[in-house]
C-alpha positions in Angstrom: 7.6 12.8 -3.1 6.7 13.3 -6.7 3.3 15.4 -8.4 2.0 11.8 -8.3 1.3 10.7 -5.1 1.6 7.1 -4.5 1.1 5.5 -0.9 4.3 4.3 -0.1 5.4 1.8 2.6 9.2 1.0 2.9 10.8 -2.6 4.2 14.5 -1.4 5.9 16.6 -4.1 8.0 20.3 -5.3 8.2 21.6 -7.5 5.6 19.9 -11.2 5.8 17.0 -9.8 8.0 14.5 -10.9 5.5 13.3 -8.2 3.5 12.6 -9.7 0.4 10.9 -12.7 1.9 8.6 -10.2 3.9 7.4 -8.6 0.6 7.5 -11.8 -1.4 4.9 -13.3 1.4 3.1 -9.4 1.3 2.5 -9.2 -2.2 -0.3 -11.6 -2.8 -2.0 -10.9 0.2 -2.0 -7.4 -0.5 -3.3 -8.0 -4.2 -6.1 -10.9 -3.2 -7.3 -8.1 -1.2 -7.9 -5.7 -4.1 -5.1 -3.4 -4.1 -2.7 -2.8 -7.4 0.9 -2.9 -5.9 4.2 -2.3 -7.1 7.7 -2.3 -5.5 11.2 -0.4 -5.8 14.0 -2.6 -4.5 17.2 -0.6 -4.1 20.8 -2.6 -4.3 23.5 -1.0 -3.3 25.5 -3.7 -5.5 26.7 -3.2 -8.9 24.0 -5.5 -10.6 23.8 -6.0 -14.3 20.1 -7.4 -15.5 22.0 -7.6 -18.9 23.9 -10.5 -20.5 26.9 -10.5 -22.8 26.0 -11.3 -26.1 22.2 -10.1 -26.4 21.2 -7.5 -28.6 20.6 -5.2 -25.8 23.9 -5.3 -24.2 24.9 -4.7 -27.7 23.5 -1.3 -27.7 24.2 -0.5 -24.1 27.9 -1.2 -24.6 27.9 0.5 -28.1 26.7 3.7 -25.8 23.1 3.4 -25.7 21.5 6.0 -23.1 18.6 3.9 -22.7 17.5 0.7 -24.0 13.6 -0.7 -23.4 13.1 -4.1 -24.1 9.8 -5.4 -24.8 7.8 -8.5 -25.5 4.1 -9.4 -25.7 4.5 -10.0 -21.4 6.2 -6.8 -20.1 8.9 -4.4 -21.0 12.0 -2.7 -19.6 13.4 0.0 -19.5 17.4 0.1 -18.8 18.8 3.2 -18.1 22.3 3.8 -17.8 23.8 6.2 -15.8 27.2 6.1 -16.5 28.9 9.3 -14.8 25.4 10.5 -13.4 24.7 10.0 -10.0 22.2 7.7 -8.3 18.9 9.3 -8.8 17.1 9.9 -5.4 14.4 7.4 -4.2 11.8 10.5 -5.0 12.8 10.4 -8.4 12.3 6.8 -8.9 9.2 7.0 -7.5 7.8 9.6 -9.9 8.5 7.2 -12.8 6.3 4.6 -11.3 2.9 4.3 -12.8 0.5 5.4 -9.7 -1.0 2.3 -8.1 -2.5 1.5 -4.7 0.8 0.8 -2.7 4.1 1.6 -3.2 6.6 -1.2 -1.6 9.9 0.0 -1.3 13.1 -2.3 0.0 15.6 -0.6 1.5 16.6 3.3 0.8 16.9 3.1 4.9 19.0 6.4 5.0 15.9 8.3 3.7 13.0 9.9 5.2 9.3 7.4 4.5 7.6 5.2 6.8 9.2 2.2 7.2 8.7 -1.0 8.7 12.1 -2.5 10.2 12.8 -6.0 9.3 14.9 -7.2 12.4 15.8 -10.5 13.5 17.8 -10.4 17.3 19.6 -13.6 16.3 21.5 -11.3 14.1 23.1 -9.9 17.1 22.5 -6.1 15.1 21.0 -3.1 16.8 17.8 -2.2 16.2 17.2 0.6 13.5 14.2 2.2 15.2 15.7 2.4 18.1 17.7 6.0 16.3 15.3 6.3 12.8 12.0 8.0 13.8 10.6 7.1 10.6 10.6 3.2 11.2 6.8 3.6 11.9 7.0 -0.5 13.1 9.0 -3.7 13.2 8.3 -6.8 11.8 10.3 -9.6 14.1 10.4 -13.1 14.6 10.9 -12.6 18.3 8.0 -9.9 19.3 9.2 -10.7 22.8 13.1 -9.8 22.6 14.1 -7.4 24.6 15.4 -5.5 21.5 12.0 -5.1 20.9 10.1 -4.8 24.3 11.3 -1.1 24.8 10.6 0.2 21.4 7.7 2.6 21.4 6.6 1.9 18.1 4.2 -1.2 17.1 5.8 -4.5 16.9 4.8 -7.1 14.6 5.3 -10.7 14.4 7.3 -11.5 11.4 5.5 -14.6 10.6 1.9 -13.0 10.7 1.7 -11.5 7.0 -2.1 -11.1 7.2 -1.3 -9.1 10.7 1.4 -7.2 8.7 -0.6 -6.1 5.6 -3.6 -5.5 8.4 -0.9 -2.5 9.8 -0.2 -1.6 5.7 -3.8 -0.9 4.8 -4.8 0.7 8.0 -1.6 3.1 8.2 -2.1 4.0 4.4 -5.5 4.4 5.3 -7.2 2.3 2.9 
């Protein structure tokens, strides 16, 4: 992780599992209770927040390293990376400003507790089952035999309160 320590909880699962839903429905819980939270959603597609046309496309496609866009209700900084690579999840994470929790979704191939998203009707193996840093799973079948084995806790998907209950007392809070 970075100098900055942040408490950092991850959301993994197969595609259509549910992820963002799960931290949608987390999020407000999480900040009714008290606690400043922020998220790093990963996509492994080649997303564009840009438009054609706007002034800071303009500047990206002129060549632009970075371009931060700001208003009186938030800014944003895009970076492009053009023939750089990827930069690493702890990377990302050291530009974040430190707050209570740290939600990540997805960077499953890397090494943070995570809570598996898994849904058996998806007819997908179970990531915990070989990824000793799922630290839980969140399913809408707690009684699936997917999940019955698993040594780690299982949580029902549609208990939020339950799931930000495992959050606070795993980050210690």
């Amino acid at each position: 992780m970075s100098e900055r320590t942040q408490r950092v909880m991850g959301f993994v699962g197969r595609s259509g599992s549910g992820k963002t839903t799960v931290l949608s429905d987390l999020i407000p819980v999480l900040t009714n209770r008290g606690f400043s939270v922020s998220t790093v959603k990963h996509s492994h597609h080649d997303f564009d927040m840009d438009k054609p046309g706007k002034d800071s496309y303009r500047h990206r496609e002129a060549g632009a390293k970075e371009v931060l866009l700001t208003s009186a209700k938030r800014w944003a900084l895009l970076h492009e990376l053009r023939d750089e690579p990827e930069f690493d999840m702890n990377e990302l994470i050291g530009r974040m400003t430190p707050v209570d929790i740290l939600l990540i979704e997805g960077f499953k191939r890397h090494d943070y507790p995570k809570v598996e998203v898994h849904r058996p009707s998806l007819d997908k193996p179970v990531l915990a089952a070989h990824d000793s840093s799922v630290i839980a799973v969140a399913t809408d079948e707690p009684d699936h035999e997917t999940v019955t084995s698993l040594t780690v806790p299982v949580l029902n998907l549609g208990d939020v309160n339950g799931i930000a209950d495992f959050i606070v007392g795993y980050l210690k809070l």
